[in-house]
C-alpha positions in Angstrom: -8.3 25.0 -2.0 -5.8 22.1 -1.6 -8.0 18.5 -1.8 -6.4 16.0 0.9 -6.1 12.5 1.3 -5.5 10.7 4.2 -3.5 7.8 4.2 -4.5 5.1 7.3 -3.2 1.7 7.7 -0.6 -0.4 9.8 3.0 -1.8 8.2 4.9 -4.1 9.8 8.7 -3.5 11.4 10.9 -5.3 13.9 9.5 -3.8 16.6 5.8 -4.5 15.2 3.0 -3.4 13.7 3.5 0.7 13.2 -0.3 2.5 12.9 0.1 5.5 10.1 -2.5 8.1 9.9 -1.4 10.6 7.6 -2.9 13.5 5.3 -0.9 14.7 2.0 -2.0 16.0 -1.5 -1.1 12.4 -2.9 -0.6 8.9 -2.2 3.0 9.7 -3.9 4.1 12.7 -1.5 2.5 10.5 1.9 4.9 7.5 0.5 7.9 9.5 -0.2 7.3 11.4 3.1 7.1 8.0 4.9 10.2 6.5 3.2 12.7 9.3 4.1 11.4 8.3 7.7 11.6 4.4 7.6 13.5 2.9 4.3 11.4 -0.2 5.1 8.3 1.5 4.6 6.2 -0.1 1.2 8.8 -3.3 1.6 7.3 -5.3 4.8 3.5 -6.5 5.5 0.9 -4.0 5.0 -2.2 -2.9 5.1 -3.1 0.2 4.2 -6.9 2.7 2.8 -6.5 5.9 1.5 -9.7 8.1 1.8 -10.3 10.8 -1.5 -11.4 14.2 -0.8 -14.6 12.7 -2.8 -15.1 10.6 1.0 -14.4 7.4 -1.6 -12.1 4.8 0.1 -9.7 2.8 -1.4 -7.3 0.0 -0.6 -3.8 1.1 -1.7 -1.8 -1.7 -0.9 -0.5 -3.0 -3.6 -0.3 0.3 -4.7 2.2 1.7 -2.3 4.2 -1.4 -3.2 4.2 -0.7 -6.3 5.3 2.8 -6.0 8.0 2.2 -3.6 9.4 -0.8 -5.8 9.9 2.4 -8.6 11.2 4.9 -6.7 
């Protein structure tokens, strides 16, 4: 069995505030995913949880800054 996370937040574009809700096997795979989509993604204002298979929720801001900053 394949544990999820789900990925659940707004980022901001020119055309405003985008709401994401998506599930992945990693905060890496949902932030590559939403890159090939949107090159912005990670690089504008955001806000963004990511909820653990464990139910645990944790704000992954910074995070997904961080990540997009080294890819």
């Amino acid at each position: 069995m394949v544990h999820k996370v789900i990925l659940s937040g707004v980022y901001e574009t020119d055309g405003g505030a985008v709401p994401i809700h998506e599930e992945g096997t990693s905060l890496n795979e949902i932030v590559y995913r939403l890159q090939k989509e949107d090159e912005d993604f990670g690089h504008t204002y955001m806000e963004f949880e990511l909820e653990l298979p464990s139910g645990e929720i944790k704000d992954v801001s910074k995070l997904i800054s961080r990540i997009v900053s080294n890819a």
